[in-house]
C-alpha positions in Angstrom: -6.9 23.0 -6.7 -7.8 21.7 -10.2 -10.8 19.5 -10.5 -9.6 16.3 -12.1 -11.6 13.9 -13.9 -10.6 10.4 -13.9 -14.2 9.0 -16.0 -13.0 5.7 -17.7 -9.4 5.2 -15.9 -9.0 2.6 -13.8 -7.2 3.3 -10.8 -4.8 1.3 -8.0 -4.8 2.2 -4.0 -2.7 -0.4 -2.0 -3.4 0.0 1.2 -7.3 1.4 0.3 -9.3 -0.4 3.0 -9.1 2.6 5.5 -7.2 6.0 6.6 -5.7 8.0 3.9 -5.9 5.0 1.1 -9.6 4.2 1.9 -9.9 8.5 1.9 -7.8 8.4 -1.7 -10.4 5.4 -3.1 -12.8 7.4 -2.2 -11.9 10.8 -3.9 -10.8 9.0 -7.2 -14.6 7.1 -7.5 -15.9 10.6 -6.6 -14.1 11.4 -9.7 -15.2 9.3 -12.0 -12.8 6.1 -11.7 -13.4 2.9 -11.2 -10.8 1.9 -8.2 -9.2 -1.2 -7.5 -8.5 -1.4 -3.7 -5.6 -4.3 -2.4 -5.4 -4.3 1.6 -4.2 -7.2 3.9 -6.0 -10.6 4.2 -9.0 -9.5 6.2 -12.1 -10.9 5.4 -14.2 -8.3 7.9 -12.5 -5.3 5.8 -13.5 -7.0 2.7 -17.3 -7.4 3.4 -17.2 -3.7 4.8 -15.7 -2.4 1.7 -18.3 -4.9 0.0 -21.0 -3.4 1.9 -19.7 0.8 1.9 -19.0 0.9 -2.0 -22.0 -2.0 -3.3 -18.9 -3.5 -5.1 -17.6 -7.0 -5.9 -14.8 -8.4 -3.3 -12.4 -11.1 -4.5 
């Protein structure tokens, strides 16, 4: 498989907060991109994510 780079794209993953959307987040910020995530209204999942990826959660 081709290595992709994705440095300066910006990049959407519904579901992202866990299983194969948190696993797609992850490979497309080990690429270079910086990764929006929308999941449910869960505030736990959101200070996880906070906490795993040292981001800002809104």
């Amino acid at each position: 498989m081709t290595n992709l780079s994705f440095q300066g794209k910006t990049v959407l993953v519904t579901g992202g907060s866990r299983g194969i959307g948190k696993a797609i987040a992850s490979a497309f910020a080990a690429s270079g991109a910086k990764v929006a995530i929308h999941y449910g209204h869960q505030q736990e999942t959101a200070e996880q994510t906070k906490i795993l990826w040292q981001v800002q959660v809104i």
